[in-house]
C-alpha positions in Angstrom: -9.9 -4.9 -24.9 -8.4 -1.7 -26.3 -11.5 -0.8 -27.9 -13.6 -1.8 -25.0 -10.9 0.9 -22.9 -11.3 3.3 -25.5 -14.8 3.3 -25.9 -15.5 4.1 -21.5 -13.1 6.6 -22.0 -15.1 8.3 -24.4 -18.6 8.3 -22.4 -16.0 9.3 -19.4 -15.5 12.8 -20.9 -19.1 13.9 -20.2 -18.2 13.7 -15.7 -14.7 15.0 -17.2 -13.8 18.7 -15.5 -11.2 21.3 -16.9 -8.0 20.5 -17.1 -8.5 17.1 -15.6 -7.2 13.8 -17.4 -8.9 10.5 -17.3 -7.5 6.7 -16.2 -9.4 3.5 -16.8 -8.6 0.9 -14.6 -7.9 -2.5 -16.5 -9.7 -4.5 -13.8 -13.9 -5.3 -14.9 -17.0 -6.4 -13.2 -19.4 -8.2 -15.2 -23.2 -7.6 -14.6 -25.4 -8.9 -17.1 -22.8 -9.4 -19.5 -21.6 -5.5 -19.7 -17.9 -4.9 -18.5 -18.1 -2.1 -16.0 -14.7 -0.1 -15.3 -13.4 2.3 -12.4 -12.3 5.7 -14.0 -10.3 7.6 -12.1 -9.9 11.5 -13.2 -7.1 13.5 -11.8 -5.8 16.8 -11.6 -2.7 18.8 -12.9 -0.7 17.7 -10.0 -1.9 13.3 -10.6 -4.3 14.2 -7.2 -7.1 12.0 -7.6 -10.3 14.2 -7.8 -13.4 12.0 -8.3 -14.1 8.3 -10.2 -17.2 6.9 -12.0 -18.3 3.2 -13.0 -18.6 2.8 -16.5 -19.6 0.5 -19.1 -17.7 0.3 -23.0 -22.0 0.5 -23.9 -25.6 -0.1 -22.4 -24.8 1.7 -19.4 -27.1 1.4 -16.6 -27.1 3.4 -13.4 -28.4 0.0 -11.1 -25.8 -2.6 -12.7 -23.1 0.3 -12.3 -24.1 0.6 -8.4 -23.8 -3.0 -8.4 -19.8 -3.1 -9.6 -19.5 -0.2 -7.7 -18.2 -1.6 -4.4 -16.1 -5.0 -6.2 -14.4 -2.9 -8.3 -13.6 0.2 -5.5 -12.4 -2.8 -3.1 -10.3 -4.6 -5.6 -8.7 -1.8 -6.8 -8.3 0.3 -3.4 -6.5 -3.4 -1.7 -4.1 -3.5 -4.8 -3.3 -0.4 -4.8 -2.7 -0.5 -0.9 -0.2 -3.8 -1.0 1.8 -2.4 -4.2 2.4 1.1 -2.5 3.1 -0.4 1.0 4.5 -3.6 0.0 7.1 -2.6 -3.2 9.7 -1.3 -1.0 10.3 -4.2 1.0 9.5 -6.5 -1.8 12.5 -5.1 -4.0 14.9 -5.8 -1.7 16.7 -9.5 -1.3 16.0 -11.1 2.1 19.8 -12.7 1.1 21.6 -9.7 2.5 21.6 -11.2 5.7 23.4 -14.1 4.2 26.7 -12.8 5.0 26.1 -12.0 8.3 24.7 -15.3 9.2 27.9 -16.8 7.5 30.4 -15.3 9.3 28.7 -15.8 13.1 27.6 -19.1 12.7 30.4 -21.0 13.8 31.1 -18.6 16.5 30.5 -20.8 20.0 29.0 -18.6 22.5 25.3 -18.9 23.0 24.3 -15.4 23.7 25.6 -14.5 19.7 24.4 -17.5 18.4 20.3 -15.7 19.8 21.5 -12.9 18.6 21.9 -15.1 14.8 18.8 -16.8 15.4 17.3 -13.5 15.4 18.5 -12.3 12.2 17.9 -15.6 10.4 14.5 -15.2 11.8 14.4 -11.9 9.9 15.6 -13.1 7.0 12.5 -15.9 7.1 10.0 -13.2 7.8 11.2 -11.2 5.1 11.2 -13.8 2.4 7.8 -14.8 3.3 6.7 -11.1 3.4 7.8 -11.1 -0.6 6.5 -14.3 -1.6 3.1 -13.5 -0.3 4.1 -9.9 -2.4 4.6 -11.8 -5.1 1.4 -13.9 -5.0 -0.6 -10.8 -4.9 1.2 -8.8 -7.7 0.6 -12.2 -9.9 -3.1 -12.2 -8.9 -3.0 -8.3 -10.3 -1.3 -9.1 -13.3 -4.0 -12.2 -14.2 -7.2 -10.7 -13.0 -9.3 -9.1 -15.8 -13.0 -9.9 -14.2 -12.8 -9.6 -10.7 -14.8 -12.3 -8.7 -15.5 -12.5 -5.1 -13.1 -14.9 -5.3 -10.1 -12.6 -6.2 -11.2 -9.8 -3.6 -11.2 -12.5 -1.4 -8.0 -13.7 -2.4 -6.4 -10.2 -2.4 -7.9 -9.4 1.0 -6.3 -12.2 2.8 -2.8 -11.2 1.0 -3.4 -7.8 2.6 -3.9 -9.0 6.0 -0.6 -11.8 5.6 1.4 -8.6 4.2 0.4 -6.5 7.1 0.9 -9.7 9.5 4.7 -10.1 8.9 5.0 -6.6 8.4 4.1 -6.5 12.2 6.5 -9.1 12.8 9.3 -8.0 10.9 9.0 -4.2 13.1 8.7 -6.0 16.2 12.0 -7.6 16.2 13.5 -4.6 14.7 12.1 -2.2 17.4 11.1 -4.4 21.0 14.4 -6.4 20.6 16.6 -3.7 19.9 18.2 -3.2 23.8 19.0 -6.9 23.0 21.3 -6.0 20.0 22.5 -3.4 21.5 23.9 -5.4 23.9 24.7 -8.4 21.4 26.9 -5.9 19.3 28.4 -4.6 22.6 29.5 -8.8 23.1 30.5 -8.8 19.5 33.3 -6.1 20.2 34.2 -7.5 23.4 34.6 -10.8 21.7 37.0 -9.1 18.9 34.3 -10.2 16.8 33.1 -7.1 15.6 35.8 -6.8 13.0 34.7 -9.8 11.1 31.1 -8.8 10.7 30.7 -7.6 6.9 30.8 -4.1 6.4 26.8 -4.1 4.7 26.0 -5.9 7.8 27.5 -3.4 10.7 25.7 -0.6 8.9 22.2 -2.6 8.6 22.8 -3.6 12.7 23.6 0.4 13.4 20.8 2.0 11.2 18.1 -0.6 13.0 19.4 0.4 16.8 19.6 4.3 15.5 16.2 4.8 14.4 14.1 2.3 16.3 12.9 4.4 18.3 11.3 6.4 14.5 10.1 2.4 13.7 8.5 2.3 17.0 6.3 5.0 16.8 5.4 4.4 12.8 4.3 0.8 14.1 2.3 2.4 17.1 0.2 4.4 14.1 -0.8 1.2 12.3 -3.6 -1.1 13.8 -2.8 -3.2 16.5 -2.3 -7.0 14.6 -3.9 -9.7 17.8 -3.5 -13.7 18.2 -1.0 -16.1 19.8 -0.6 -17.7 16.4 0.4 -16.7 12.9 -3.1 -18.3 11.5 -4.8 -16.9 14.3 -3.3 -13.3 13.2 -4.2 -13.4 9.9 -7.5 -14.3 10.7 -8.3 -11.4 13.6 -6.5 -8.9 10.4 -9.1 -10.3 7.8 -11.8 -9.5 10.1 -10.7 -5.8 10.3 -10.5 -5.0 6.9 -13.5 -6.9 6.2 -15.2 -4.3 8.9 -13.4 -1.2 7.3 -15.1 -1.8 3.7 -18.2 0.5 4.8 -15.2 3.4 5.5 -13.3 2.5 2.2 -16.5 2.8 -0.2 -18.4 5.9 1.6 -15.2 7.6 1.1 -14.7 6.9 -2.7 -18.7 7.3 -2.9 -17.9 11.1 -1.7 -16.3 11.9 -5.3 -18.0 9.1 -7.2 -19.5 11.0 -10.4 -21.5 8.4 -11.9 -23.4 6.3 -10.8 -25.6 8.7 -8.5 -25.1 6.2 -4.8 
């Protein structure tokens, strides 16, 4: 496999500029038996500057075209759910634990929504990183891509981006109900039990909601009544965005000629 890396890297030089470095991709697309790569060469500053499809030998400009879009798609979707999914991911849905703890024998119903809420949180975020987690293993087994694993991959995207929705909407439209539930909370003499992590996770979601709110605004609109249904109608959008993903890596694509 090293060799094979080695080897692409060296026919890579020739679409190589000054002062550029070169990347091969570990991820392959077989086409009649020769293991096409993505290379990515970048600048001084690590800007990505142009990529080419290349082959360890027997290089051929119509089987390159061919890997040309599996390989783009693969790589552009994994990159996309590590960068905007490893944040969340790293963090423990469990920190909510010991705020649910310390309310849930409290008997008044308008707290106990307010608990439902967060548990409901915490569900949302451990589903976001398990579906994380699926990906990233998916990454870390894939050598050949198949349609299969872009498949795969794109419907991890669109789950990600589903309960990210989901996970914002509670922390941004319900937010004049916490206000008020913390306002209850204090009222109740309650407030002083609350964990000290907890207060400051409750005050940092009301304090910048209104930021959340308008970061959610920019991202596209997720549709359907139903979880499956949501999935679904965000699997259809990427699969429609493709054409805008590969012109735009075909802009700086060195070799093959597109």
């Amino acid at each position: 496999m090293e060799k094979e890396k080695e080897l692409i890297y060296q026919h890579a030089k020739k679409y190589k500029k000054l002062f550029e470095k070169i990347a091969v991709n570990p991820y392959i697309y077989e086409v009649n038996g020769n293991r096409y790569r993505q290379v990515i060469f970048k600048n001084r500053n690590g800007k990505t500057t142009a990529t080419a499809i290349i082959a360890p030998s027997n290089n051929n400009e119509d089987e390159a075209r061919k890997a040309h879009d599996p390989l783009t798609l693969y790589g552009a979707t994994a990159s996309g759910i590590y960068l905007g999914g490893k944040g969340r991911a790293a963090m423990s849905p469990n920190i909510l634990n010991p705020l649910l703890i310390a309310l849930s024998n409290v008997e008044d119903p308008e707290i106990q929504k307010g608990v439902e809420k967060f548990a409901e949180l915490r569900n949302l975020h451990q589903q976001f990183n398990d579906r994380f987690q699926e990906a990233q293993t998916n990454f870390d087994a894939v050598t050949v891509v198949t349609e299969e694993d872009l498949a795969y991959i794109t419907e991890k995207s669109a789950q990600l981006s589903v309960l990210h929705d989901q996970l914002t909407k509670i922390m941004t439209d319900d937010v004049p109900f916490f206000i008020e539930w913390r306002k209850r909370l204090k009222e109740k003499g309650i407030w002083g039990s609350v964990p000290l992590h907890s207060k400051g996770f409750i005050e940092q979601m009301i304090s910048s909601h209104h930021k959340s709110k308008a970061k959610r605004a920019e991202l596209p609109a997720v549709e359907g009544d139903t979880y499956e249904e949501r999935v679904a109608f965000t699997i259809e959008r990427l699969n429609r965005e493709e054409r805008k993903i590969l012109d735009s890596h075909i802009k700086t694509l060195r070799w093959p000629k597109m």
